[in-house]
C-alpha positions as CSV (number, residue, x, y, z in Angstrom):
1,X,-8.3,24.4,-2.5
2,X,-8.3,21.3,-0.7
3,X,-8.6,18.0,-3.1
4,X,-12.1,15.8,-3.3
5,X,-11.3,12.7,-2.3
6,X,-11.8,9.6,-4.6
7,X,-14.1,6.6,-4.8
8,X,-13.6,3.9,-1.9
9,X,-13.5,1.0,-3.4
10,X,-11.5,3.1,-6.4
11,X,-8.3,3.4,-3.6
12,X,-9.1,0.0,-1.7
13,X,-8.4,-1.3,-5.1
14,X,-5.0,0.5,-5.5
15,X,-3.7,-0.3,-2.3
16,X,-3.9,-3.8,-3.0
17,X,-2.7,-3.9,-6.4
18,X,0.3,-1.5,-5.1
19,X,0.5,-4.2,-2.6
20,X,0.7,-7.0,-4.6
21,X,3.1,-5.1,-7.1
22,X,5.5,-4.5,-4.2
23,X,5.3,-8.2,-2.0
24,X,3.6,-6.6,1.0
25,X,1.4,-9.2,2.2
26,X,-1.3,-7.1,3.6
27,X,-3.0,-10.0,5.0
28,X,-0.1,-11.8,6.3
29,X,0.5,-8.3,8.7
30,X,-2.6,-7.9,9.8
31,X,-2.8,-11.3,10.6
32,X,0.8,-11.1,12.7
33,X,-0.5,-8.0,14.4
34,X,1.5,-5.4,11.9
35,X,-1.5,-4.2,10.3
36,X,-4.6,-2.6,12.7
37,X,-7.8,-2.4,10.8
38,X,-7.9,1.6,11.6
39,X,-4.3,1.7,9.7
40,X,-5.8,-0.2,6.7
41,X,-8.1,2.4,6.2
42,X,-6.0,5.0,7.0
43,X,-4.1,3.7,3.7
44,X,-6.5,3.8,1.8
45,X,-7.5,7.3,2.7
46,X,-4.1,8.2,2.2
47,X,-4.5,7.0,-1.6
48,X,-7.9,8.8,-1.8
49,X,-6.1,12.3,-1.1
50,X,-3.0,11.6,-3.2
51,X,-2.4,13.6,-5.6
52,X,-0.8,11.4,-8.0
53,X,-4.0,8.4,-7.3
54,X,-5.1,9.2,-11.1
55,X,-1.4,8.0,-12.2
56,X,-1.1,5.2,-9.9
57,X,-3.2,2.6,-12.4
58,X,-1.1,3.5,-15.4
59,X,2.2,3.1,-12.9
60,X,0.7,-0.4,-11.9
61,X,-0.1,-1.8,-15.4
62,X,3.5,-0.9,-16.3
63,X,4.7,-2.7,-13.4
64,X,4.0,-6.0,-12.5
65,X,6.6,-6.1,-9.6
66,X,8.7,-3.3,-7.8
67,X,10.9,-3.7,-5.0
68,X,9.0,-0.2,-3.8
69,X,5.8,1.9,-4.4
70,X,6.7,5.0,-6.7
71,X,8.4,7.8,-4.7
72,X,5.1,9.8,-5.2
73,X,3.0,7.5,-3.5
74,X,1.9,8.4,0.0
75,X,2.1,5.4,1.2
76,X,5.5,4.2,0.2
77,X,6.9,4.2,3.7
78,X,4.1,2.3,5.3
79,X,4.5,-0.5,2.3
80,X,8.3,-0.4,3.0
81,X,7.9,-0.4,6.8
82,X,5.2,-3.7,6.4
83,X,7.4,-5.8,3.8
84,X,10.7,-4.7,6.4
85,X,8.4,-6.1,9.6
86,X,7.8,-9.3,7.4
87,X,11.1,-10.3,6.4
88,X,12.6,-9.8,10.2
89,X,9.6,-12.8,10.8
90,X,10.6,-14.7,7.7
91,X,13.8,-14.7,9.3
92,X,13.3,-15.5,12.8
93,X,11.5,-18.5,11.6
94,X,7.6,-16.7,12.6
């Protein structure tokens, strides 16, 4: 049986939050060309048809800050991947 996906704004919400929890400026790559609109959504689609979404806002109040998302989120890789492309900027001085 294939999952119903959840409320919009519900995951829009969570992606930033898991975001903010992990220091991935999702502004700061779409702004530097890391970040595509279409790939923003596609985030927060992925978060819509996770299956651990419903646990992700008791995971977030618990942690404030995380080097990296929670090995069940679908979207770990991308948030790693985004932070990664940021700090090789940082340190190149752009």
């Amino acid at each position: 049986m294939m999952k119903v996906l959840g409320k919009l704004m519900t995951h829009f919400r969570q992606v930033g939050r898991m975001a903010k929890a992990t220091d991935t400026d999702l502004v700061g790559a779409a702004r530097a060309g890391d970040l595509a609109q279409e790939d923003w959504a596609d985030m927060v689609q992925t978060c819509r048809r996770c299956q651990w979404a419903g646990r992700c806002d008791g995971w977030l109040e618990t942690h404030d800050h995380a080097d990296h998302a929670p090995g069940t989120c679908l979207n770990r890789e991308r948030f790693d991947l985004l932070k990664a492309k940021a700090a090789a900027r940082d340190n190149k001085g752009g």
